[in-house]
N, C-alpha and C positions, 0 to 999 in steps of 0.2 A: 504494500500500500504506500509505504511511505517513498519509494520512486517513482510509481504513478505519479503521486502530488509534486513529487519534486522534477520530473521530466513537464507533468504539464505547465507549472508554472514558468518554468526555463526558455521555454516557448512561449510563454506571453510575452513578456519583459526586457525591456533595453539594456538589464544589468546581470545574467545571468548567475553573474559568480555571487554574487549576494544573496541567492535564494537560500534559504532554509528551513527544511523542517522536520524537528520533534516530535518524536513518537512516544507517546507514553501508556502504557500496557494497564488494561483494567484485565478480567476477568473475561466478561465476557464481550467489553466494550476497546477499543482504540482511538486514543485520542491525539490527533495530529496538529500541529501548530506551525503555521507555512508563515515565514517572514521572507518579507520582500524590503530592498529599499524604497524609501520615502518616495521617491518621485515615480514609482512603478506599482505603486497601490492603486490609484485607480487604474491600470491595467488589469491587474486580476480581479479587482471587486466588480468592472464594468459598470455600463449605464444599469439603474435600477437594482444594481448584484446578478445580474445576469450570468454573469463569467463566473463568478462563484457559485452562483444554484446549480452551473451546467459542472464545473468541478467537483461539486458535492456527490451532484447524484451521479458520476462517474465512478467515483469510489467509491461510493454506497454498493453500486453494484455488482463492482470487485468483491465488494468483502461478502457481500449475498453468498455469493461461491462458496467462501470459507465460513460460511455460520457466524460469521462475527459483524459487529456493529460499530463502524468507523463515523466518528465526528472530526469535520475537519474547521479547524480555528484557522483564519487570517488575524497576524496579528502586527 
């Protein structure tokens, strides 16, 4: 999951070496936390969160696969 998130965002953005993201392991849940710099945040949040609702439920549906429940933080 957490190179999904970090390939697509890598792809959005003008700064790619500054992408990162935090994986942190619940039980049955994963919770991922995608930093971008400052000036490539409205790139992945997009108009209205578009670009994040489509990021989201991309990895949501990854993790469908694996019985797990991925949250993904821009932060």
């Amino acid at each position: 999951m957490k190179e999904l998130v970090e390939t697509l965002a890598r792809a959005l953005v003008d700064h790619p070496d500054e992408v990162r993201v935090t994986q942190i392991e619940g039980e049955k849940s994963v919770i991922l936390e995608l930093r971008v710099a400052p000036a490539d945040m409205g790139k992945v949040i997009g108009k209205q969160g578009r670009i994040a609702r489509a990021i989201r439920t991309v990895v949501k549906a990854a993790a469908a696969r694996e019985g797990k429940r991925v949250v993904v933080e821009i932060i």
